[in-house]
N, C-alpha and C positions, 0 to 999 in steps of 0.2 A: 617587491616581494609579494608573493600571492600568499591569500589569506587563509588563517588555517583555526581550530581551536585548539585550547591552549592543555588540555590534560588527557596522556594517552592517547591509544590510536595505533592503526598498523597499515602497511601498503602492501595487502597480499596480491598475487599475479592476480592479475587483471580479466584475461579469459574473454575481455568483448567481441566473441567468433560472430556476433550479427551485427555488430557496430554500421556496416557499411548495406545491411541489407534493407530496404526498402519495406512500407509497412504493406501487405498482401491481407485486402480481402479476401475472409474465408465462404464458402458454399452454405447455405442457410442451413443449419443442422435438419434431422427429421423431426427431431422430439428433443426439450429442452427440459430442465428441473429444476425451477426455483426454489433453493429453500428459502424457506423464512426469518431465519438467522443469519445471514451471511453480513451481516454490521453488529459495531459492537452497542451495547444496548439491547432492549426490549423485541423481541421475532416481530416482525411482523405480523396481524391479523389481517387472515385471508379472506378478502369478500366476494369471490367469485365461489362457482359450486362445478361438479364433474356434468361433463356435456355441454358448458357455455362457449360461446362462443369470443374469441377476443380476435383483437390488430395489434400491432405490432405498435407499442406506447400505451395500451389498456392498462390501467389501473389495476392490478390482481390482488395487492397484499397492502392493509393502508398500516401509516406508522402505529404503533403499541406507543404513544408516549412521547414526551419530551428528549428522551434520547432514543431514537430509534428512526428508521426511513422506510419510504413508500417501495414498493417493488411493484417492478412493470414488468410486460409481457414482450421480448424480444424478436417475438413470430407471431404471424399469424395463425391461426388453429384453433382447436377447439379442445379444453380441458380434459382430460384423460383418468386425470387418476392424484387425487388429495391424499397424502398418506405419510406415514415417516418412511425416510430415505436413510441412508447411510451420507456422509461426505466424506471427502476423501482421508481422513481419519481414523473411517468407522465411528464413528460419533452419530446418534441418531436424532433426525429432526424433522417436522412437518416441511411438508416438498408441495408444489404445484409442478403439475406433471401438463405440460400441454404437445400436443400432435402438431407437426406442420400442416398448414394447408393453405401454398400462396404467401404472398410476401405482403399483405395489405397493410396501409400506414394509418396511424389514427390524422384529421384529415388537420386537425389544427397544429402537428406539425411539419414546420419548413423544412425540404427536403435539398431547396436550392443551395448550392455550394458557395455561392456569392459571398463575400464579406460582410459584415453588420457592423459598422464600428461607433454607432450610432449610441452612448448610455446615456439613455434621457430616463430613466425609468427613476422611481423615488426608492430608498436603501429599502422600505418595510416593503415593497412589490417587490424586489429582485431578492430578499429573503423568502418571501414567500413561494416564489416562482422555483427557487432553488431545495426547499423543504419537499414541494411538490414533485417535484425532478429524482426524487429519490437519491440526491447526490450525496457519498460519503467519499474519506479520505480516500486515494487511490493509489497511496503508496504502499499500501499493505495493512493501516492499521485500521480504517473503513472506522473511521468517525465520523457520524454523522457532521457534513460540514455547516448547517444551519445553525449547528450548537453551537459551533467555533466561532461562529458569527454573531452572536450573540452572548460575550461573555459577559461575570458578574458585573454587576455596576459599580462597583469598587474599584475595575480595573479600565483603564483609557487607551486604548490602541491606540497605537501613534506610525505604525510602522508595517506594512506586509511585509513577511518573508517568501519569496517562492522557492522549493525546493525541488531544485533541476540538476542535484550531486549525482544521485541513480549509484551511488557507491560501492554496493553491493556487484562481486567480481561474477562474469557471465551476463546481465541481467541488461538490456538495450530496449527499453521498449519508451522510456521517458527520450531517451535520446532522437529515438525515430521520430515522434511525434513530435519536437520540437525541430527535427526538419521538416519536416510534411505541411507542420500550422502555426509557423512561429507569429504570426498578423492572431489570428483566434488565440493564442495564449495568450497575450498581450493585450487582449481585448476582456477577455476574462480578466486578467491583472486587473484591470480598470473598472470593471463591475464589482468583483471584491473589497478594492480600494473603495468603491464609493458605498457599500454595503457595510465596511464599516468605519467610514467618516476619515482616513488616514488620507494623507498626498504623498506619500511615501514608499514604493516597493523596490524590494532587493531582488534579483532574480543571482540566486547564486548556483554557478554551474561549475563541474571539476572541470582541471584543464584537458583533462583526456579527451574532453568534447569540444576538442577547438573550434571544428565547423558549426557547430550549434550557438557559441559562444559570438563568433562572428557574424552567422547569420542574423540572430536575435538582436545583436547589436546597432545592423546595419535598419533594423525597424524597429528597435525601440525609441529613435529619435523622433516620430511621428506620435508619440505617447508621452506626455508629461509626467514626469513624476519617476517615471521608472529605469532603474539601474540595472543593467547588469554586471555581475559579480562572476570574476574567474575565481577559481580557489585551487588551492595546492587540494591535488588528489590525495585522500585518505581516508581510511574506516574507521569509524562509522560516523563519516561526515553529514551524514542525511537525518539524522535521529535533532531532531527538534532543539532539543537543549545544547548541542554541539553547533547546529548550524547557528542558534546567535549568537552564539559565543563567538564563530567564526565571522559571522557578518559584523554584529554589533556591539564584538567585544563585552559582553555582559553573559555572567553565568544566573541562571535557573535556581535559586536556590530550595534546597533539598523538601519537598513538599510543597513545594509552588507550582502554579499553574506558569506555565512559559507567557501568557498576557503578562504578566507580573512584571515583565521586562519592556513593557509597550510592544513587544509584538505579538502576528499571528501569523501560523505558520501553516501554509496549504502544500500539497502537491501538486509538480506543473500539471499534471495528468488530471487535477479535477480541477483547476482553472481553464482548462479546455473543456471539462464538463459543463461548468458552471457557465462559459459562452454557450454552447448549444440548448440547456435549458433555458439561458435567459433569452438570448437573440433568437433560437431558432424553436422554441419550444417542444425539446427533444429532451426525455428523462433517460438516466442512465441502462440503457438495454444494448451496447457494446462497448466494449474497451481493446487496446491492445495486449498483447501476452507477446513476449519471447518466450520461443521454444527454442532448445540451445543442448550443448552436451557432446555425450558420447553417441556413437552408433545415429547416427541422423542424414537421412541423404538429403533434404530440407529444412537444414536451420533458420529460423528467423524470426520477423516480429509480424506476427498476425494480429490482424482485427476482427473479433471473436464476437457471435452473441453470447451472451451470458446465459448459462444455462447448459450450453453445449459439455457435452462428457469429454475428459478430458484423452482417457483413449482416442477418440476419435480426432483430436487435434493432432496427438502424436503419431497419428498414422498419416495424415497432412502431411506433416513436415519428415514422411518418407522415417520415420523412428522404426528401430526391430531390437525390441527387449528379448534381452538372455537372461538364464540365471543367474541370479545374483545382481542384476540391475539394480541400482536406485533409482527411483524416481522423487524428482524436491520439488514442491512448492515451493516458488520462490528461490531465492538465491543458496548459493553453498554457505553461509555464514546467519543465517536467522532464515530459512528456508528449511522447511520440516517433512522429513520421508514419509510420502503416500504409502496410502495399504490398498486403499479404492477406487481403479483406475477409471472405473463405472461412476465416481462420482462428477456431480458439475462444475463448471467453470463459475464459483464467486467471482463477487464487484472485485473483491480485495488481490484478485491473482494475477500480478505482475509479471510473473514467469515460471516456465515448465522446464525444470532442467535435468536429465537425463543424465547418471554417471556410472559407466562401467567397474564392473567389481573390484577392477584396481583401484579404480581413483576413489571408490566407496570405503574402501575398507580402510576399517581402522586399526592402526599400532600397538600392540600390546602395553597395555600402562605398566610402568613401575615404580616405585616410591619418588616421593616427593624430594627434590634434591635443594628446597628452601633457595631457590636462585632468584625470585621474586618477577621474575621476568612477567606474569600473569598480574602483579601488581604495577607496574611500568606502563602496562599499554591499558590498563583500566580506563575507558573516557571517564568514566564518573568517581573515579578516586577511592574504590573500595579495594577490599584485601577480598580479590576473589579465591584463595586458596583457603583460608581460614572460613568465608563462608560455605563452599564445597564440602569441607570437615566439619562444620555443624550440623547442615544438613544430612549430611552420610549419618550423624550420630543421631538425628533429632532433638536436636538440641534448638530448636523452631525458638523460642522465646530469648535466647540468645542471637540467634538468626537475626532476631527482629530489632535490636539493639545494634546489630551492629551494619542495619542499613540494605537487609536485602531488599527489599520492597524497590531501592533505587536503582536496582540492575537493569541493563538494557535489553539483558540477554542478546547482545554484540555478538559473544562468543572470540572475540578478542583475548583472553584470558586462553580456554582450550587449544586457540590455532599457535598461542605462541609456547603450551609447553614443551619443553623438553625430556618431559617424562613421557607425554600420551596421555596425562590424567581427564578424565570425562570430568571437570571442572564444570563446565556450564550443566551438563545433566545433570549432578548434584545440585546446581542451585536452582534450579527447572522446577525442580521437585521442593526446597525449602522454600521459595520463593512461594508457591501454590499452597502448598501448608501455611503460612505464613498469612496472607491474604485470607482465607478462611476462618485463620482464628480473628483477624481484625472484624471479618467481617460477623462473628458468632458475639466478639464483645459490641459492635453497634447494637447487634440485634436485643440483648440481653440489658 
């Protein structure tokens, strides 16, 4: 029986239209736009100035702090223009703006394609190497990964998780890359295991990814230590506290750190990172994106500089927005509708998904028929319909009692009512009220 965890959860249609598509380098954009926030933590400070000249790996923006990462220059070029940007939000924030010009490499790194299976390096070099690499989470939620790597001393890793679910319905871009470089994932596995001090990784993948699951399998035998893990496909199997639950049968409890359980949980996508900074000394300045959707005469999984405007990928992949298009960041289920199609491609953007006005639009709500069905598929055991009614009331100090702060914002609760009620955007909003006041009584 494949493995699952154990509270709530849902198996909406599936939607993997690029599953079988191959990952397609993209044409080096003209002009890319770093901002300086795109991890969560401290912006980056930016130490280049307008007219400098960079390579493709320059150093542009160095961390602000203990949580926060470096940012690098993706192109070659010369700096254009420092200034706030919009992202694709509308939300404003300091940008390096640089010009193409030529594809030049910074020279210390390896551009050879060859394998490196070689970790001789000592945990405090291959932390540092990885802090420098400007690597954060790459599953969406761009934590810086040196921090992960570094938890409090109170807590003893015993155990890596890799998280190769990709659960999230439409969304194929972990999948590809673990066709493409399952030997480099695996190799990463084994520099994080020794970064920090475990003999132990899980690499747990849904079954819908059988070929990934076989292929990984048939090379993880050349790697000690590491396991791969099938799991019964479901939502929102990828979210940290459910995955070890699922792997290691152990829940997260409510204000704990997930180390708390002996593990630490990466994305496969920055365990591939984390091989090319360490082995090939290459900082984060591309990732893969699935483009997917409606209207698309080229859907697939592109490998992107970072920076590049997101228009310009959807016209790539042959995309012709109409009225009333959405466009999502990220997946249908925790993937958030752009306003700014002018803005850049962040570290954190796993996918560009595209959905016509049908499949946009949403149902007219009507009262609440107390069927509890939103409290059923909660992974994290709250009453999301009684939070959505605090919140609607502002009733925030109540909110806070009764556990919002633990939401995953899944969206598991809204897909399964049967009213239509905007469940999750009421707790979107008390949720954010809510962290505000915790964070006015620290301050106070």
């Amino acid at each position: 029986m494949l493995k699952t965890f154990r509270i709530g959860g849902i198996h909406p249609q599936e939607n993997k239209l690029t599953a079988q598509c191959r990952v397609t380098p993209v044409e080096i954009p003209r002009q890319v736009a770093l901002m300086l926030n795109q991890h969560i933590g401290a912006p980056a400070n930016c130490i280049v100035k307008k007219g400098d000249t960079v390579k493709v790996g320059s150093l542009v923006a160095q961390a602000n702090g203990f949580v926060s990462a470096n940012i690098h220059s993706p192109v070659s070029g010369t700096v254009s223009k420092i200034d706030k940007t919009a992202n694709a939000f509308g939300i404003y924030a300091q940008t390096i703006v640089i010009d193409t010009d030529g594809d030049e490499w910074e020279e210390e790194i390896d551009r050879n394609p060859a394998l490196n299976d070689s970790v001789d390096l000592p945990a405090d070099e291959i932390i540092r190497r990885i802090t420098q690499a400007g690597i954060v989470g790459l599953g969406g939620a761009t934590f810086p990964t040196h921090v992960k790597l570094m938890p409090p001393k109170e807590f003893k890793p015993t155990a890596l998780i890799i998280n190769a679910t990709e659960c999230e319905p439409y969304l194929t871009d972990d999948h590809a890359l673990m066709l493409e470089s399952p030997e480099q994932i695996l190799v990463g596995c084994r520099i994080l295991m020794k970064a920090i001090g475990v003999e132990k990784t899980y690499i747990g993948i849904e079954n819908n990814k059988k070929d990934a699951i076989a292929l990984l399998q048939k090379h993880a035998g050349k790697f000690s230590g590491i396991e791969i893990v099938p799991l019964r496909t479901r939502y929102p199997q990828g979210g940290e506290k459910q995955l070890i639950d699922a792997i290691l049968h152990k829940q997260v409890a409510n204000g704990a750190l997930p180390v708390s359980t002996g593990a630490i949980v990466q994305n496969v996508g920055t365990a591939f990172a984390v091989y090319e900074a360490v082995q090939k000394n290459k900082p984060l300045v591309d990732r893969i994106v699935t483009v997917t959707g409606d209207n698309l005469a080229r859907p697939g999984n592109y490998r992107v500089r970072l920076g590049m405007p997101i228009r310009e990928l959807i016209e790539i992949a042959g995309g012709t927005l109409a009225e009333g298009d959405k466009v999502i960041l990220g997946g249908p289920m925790m993937g958030k509708a752009i306003s700014n199609l002018d803005a850049p491609i962040p570290k954190g953007c796993s996918g560009i998904l595209i959905l016509n006005e049908s499949h946009a639009h949403r149902n007219e709500p009507v009262a609440c028929i107390r069927c509890g069905k939103c409290v059923s598929v909660c992974p994290m055991g709250l009453e999301p319909y009684l939070l959505a009614k605090l919140s609607e009331r502002h009733l925030f100090d109540q909110a806070e009692k009764e556990l919002i702060t633990a939401c995953l914002e899944c969206g598991c609760c809204a897909y399964s009512c049967p009213s239509n009620r905007p469940i999750l955007d009421y707790i979107r909003i008390g949720k954010n009220a809510v962290n505000q006041i915790i964070r006015s009584r620290k301050q106070s």
